[in-house]
C-alpha positions as CSV (number, residue, x, y, z in Angstrom):
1,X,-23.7,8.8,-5.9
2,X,-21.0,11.0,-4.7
3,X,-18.7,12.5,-6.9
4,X,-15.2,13.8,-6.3
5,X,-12.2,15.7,-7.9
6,X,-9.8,13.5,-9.4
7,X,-6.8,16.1,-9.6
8,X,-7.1,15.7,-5.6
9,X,-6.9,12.1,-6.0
10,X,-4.0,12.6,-8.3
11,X,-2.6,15.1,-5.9
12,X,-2.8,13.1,-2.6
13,X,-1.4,10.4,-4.7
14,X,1.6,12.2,-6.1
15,X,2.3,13.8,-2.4
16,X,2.2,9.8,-0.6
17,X,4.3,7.9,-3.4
18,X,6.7,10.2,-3.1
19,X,7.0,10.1,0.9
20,X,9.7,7.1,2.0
21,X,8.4,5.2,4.5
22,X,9.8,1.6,4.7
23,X,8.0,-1.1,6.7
24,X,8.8,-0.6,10.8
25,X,10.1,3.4,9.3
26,X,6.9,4.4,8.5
27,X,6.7,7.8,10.6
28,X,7.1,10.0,7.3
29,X,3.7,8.6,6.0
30,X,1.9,8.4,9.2
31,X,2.7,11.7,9.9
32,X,1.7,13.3,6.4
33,X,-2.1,10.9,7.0
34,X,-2.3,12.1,10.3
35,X,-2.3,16.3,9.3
36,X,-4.5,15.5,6.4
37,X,-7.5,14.1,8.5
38,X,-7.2,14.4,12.2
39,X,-9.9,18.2,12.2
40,X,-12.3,15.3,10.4
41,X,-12.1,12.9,12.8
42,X,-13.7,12.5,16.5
43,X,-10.4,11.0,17.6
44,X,-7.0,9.9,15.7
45,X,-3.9,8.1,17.7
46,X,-0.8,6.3,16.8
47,X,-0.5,3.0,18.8
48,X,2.7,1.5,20.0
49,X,3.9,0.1,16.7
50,X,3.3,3.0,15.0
51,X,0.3,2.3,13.0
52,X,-2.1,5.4,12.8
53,X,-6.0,4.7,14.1
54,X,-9.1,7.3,13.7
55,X,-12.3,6.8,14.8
56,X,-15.2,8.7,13.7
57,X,-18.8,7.8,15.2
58,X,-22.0,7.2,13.4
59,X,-25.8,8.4,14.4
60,X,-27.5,5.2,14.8
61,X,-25.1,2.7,14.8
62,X,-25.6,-1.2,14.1
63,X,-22.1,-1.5,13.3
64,X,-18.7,-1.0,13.7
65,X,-16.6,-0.7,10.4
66,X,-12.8,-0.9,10.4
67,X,-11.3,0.4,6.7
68,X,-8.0,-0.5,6.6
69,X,-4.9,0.7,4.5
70,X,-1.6,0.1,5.2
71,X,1.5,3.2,4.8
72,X,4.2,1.2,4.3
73,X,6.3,0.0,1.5
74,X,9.1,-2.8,0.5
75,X,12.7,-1.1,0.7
76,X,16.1,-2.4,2.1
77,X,18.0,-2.0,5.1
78,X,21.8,-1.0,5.2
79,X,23.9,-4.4,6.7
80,X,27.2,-3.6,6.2
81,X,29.5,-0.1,5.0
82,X,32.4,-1.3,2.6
83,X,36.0,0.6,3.4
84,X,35.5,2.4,0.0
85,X,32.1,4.0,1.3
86,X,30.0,1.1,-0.8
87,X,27.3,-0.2,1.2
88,X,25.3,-3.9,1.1
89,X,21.8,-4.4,1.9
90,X,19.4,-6.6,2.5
91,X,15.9,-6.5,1.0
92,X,12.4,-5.8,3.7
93,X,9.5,-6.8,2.1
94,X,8.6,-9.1,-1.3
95,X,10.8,-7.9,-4.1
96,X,11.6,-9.7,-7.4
97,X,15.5,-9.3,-7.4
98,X,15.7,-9.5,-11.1
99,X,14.8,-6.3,-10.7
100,X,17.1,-5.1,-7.7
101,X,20.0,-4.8,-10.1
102,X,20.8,-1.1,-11.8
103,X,18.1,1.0,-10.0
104,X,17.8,4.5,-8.6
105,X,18.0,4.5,-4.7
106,X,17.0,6.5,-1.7
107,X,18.6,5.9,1.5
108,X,17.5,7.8,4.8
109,X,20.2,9.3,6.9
110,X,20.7,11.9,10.2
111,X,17.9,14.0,10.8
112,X,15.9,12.1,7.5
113,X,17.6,13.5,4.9
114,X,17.3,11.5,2.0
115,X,20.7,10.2,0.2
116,X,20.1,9.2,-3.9
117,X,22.1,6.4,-4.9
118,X,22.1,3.2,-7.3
119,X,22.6,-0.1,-6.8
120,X,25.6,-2.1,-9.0
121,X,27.5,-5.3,-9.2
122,X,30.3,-6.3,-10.8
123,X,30.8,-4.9,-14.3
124,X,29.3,-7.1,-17.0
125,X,32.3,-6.3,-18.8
126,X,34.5,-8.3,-16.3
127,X,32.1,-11.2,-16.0
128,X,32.3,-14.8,-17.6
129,X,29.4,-15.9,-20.0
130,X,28.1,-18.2,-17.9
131,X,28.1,-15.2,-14.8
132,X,26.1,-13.4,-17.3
133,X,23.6,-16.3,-17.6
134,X,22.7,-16.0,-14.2
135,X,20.6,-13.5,-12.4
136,X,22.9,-11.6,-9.4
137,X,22.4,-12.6,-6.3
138,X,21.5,-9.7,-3.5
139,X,24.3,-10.2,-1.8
140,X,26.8,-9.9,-4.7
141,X,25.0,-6.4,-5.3
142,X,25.7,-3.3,-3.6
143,X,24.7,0.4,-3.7
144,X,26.9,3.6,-5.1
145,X,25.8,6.9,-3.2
146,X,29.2,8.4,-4.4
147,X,30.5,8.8,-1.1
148,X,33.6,7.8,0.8
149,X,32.9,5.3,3.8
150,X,33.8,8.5,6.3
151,X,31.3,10.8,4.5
152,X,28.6,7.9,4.5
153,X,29.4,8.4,8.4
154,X,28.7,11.7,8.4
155,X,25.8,11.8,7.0
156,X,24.4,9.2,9.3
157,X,23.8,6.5,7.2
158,X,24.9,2.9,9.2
159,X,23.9,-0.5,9.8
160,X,19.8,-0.7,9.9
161,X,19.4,2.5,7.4
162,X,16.5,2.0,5.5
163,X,15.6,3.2,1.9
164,X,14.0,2.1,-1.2
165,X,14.0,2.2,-4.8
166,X,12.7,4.9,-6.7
167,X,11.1,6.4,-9.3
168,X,9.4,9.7,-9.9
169,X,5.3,10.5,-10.2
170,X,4.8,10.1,-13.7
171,X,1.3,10.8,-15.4
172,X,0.7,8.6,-18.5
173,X,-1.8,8.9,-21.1
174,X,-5.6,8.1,-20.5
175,X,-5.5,9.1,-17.1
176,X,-2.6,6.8,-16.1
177,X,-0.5,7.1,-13.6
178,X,3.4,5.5,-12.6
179,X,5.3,5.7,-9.3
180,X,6.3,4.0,-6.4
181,X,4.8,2.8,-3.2
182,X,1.2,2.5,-4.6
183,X,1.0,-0.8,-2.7
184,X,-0.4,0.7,-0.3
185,X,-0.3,4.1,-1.0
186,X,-3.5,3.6,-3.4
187,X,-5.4,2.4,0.0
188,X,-4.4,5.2,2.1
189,X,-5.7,7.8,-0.4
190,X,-9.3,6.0,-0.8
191,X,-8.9,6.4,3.1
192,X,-8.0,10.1,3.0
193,X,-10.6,10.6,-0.1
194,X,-13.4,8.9,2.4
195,X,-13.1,10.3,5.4
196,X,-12.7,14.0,4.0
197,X,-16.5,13.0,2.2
198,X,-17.7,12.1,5.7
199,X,-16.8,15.2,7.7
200,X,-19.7,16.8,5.3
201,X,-22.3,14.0,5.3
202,X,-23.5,11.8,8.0
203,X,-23.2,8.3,8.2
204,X,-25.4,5.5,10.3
205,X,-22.2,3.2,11.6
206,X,-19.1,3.7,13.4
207,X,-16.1,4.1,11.3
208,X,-12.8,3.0,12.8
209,X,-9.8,3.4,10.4
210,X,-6.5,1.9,10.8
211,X,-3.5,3.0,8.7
212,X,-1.2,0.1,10.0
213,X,2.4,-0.3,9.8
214,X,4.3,-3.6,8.5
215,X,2.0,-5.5,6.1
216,X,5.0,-5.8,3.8
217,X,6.5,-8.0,6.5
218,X,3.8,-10.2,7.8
219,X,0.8,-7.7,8.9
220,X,2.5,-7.2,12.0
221,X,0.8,-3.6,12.7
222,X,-2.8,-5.6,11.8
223,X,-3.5,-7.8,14.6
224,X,-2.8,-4.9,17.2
225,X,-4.6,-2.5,15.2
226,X,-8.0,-4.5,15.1
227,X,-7.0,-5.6,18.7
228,X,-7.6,-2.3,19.6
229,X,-10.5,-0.5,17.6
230,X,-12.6,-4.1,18.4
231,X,-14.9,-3.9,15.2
232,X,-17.5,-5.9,14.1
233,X,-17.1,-6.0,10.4
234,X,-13.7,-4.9,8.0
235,X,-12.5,-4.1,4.9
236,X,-9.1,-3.7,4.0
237,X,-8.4,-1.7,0.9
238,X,-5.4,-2.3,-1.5
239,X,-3.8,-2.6,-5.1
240,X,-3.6,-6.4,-6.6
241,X,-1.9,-7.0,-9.2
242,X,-3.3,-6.4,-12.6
243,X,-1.9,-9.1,-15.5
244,X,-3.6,-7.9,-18.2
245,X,-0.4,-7.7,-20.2
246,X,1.1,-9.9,-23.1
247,X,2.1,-13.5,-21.6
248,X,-0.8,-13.9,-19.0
249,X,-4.0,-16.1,-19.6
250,X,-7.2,-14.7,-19.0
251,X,-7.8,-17.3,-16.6
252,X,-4.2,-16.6,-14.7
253,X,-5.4,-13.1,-14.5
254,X,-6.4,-11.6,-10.9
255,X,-7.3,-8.1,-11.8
256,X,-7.7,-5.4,-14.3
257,X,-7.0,-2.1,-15.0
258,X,-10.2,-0.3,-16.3
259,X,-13.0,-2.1,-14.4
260,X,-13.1,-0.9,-11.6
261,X,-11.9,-1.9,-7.8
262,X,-11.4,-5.7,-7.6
263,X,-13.7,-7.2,-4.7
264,X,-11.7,-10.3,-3.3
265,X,-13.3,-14.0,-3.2
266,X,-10.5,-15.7,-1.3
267,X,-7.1,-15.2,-1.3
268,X,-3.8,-17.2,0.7
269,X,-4.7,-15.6,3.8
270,X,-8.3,-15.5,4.0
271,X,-11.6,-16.2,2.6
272,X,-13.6,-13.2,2.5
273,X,-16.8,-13.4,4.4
274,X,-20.2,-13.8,2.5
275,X,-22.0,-10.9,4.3
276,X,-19.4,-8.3,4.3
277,X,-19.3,-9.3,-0.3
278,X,-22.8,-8.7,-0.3
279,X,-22.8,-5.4,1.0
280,X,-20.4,-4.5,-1.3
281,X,-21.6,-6.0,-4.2
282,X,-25.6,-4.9,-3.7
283,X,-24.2,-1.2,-3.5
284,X,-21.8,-1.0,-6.6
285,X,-25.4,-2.4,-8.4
286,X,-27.4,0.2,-6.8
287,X,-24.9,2.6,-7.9
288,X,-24.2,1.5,-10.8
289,X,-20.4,1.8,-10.0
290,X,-17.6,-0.7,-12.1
291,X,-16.3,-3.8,-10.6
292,X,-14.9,-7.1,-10.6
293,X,-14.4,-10.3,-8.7
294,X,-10.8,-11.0,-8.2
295,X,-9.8,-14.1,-8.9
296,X,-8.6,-16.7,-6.0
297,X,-6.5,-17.4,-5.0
298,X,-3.7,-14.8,-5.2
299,X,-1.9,-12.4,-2.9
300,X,-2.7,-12.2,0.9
301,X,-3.8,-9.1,2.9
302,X,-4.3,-7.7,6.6
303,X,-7.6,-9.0,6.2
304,X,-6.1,-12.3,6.6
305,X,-4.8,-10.9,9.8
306,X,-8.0,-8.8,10.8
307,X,-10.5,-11.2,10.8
308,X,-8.6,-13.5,13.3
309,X,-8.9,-11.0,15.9
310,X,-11.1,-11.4,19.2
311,X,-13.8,-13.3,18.5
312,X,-13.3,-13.0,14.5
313,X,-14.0,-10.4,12.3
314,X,-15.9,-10.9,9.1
315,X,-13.7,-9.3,6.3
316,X,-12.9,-8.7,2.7
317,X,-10.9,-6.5,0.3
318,X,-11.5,-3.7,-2.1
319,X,-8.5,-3.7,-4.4
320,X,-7.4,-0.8,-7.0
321,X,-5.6,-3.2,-9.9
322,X,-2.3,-2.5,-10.6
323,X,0.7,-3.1,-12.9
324,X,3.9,-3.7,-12.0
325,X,3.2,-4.1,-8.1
326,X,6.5,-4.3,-5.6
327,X,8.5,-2.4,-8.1
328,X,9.3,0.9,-8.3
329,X,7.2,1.7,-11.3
330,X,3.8,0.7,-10.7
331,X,0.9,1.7,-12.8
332,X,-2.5,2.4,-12.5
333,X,-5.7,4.4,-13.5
334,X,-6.8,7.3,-11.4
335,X,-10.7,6.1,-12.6
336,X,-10.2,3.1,-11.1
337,X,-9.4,4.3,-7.7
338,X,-12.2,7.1,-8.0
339,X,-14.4,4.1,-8.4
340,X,-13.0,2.4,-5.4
341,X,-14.0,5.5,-3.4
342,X,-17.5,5.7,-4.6
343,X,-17.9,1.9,-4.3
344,X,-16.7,2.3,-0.1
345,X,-18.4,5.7,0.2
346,X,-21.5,3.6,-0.8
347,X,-20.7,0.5,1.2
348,X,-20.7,3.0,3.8
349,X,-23.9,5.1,3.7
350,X,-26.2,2.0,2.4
351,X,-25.8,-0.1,5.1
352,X,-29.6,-1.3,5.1
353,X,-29.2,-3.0,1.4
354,X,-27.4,-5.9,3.0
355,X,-29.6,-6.3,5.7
């Protein structure tokens, strides 16, 4: 079983949460993936939408496995500058607005410097009971950079500026760790972790990665990706959502935190294919590596998009768990993606268990 340094997990993690790269804006990310892994690979590219593909061929092989990750994150996008310099926005990606309300901000502008800012709404002070019985809407929110509408200008923030909320790269106790972005930011650095192990050991099967763009807003870097690279077997890797806190049933529980990666039955956009669970599931017992199955039928993936392509693709996902998902303080153990990088790095070089 390989083993590998967990302060360069932590690192790489640290170093992509904190990179803003909103879903159709990912550049920042792609371009931070591609300098970490493109001496490793036998070729890398960025395709017309902007996802990142690598390919890196095997001795012998039998088959042609795509490992998928995707770089970017939920965020909002700038739809109108009030007179005073105060600016409206309308959410990308899967938020829960009770949350919108209140937050830290980060907003792109000329030449990608970032802007901080926080988002408001009318002063609880000035509201009516009942106003302050009711969750605010998005569009009666709005977000403060501190700047006059002519400085906002200048600084080249307008309509379709992106940003997101943010919070800083926190390490918890027990070998915990908070930030934002980790959906999918988790994924890409089991990607990173795996393809720095194989640029020192050999592997049987062609490995095609894809880092793809816009999975927060449909999968819509997925399809082309896997288009593309033409492989004959996938796995997209991820973060679920761990509910392993007070208020959840067992049996509403997808995933936890602690046992390792989640391996995925079936989810809303796919069922994951038999063969491709077996191989996954025969090496994490060979290796004695934690897991568990999530539970159906939560979530969707770009597996659900993958293994539509060409002919079909049989697919699954490997999934860190993870607290607090599509906010900007998720949580998670760093052992837990270690173990979703020795559970792929096996799926990887014991190919003939499943076979």
């Amino acid at each position: 079983m390989a083993n590998y340094d967990l302060e360069k997990i932590k690192k790489t993690q640290r170093e992509l949460s904190e990179l803003i790269g909103v879903s159709g804006f990912e550049a920042p990310v792609v371009n931070y993936v591609k300098a970490e892994i493109e001496k490793f690979v036998d070729k890398v590219w960025v395709d017309p939408l902007g996802s990142l593909l690598a390919i890196k061929k095997g001795e012998n092989p039998s088959e042609k496995l795509l490992l998928d990750a995707h770089v970017d994150e939920i965020g909002f996008m700038i739809n109108y500058i009030d007179p005073k310099g105060f600016l409206r926005f309308v959410p990308i990606g899967g938020w829960d607005n009770r949350i919108l309300l209140g937050q830290s901000v980060k907003i792109i502008g000329k030449d990608n410097k970032i802007y901080d800012g926080i988002t408001g709404s009318k002063p609880p002070h000035l509201t009516t009971q009942k106003e302050r019985q009711t969750a605010v809407k998005v569009s009666d929110m709005y977000i403060d950079t501190g700047m006059s509408s002519e400085q906002i200008i200048e600084a080249g923030i307008h309509i379709g500026s992106v940003g997101t909320l943010y919070d800083p790269f926190v390490e918890f106790p027990n070998g915990m760790i908070r930030g934002k972005a980790f959906d999918d930011r988790t994924g890409v650095n089991v990607l990173i972790q795996i393809i720095r192990e194989f640029s020192q050991t050999s592997h049987i099967d062609d490995l095609f990665f894809s880092f793809t763009m816009g999975e927060e807003v449909g999968g819509r870097g997925a399809g082309p990706a896997a288009f593309s690279l033409d492989p004959t077997m996938a796995v997209a890797i991820e973060n679920t959502t761990a509910a392993d806190v007070p208020g959840i049933r067992d049996s509403e529980c997808p995933a936890y935190i602690g046992r390792g990666p989640a391996i995925s039955v079936a989810d809303r956009s796919m069922i994951a294919h038999p063969r491709v669970n077996e191989r996954l599931i025969q090496n994490a017992e060979y290796e004695n590596i934690p897991y568990h199955m999530k539970k159906p039928i939560f979530g969707g993936t770009n597996a659900g998009i993958i293994h539509k392509s060409r002919a079909g693709i049989p697919s699954s996902v490997v999934s860190v768990p993870c607290r607090y998902i599509h906010s900007p303080t998720s949580l998670l153990s760093l052992k837990d993606i270690y173990h979703t990088v020795q559970l792929i790095s096996a799926f990887i070089r014991n190919p003939s268990l499943a076979r």
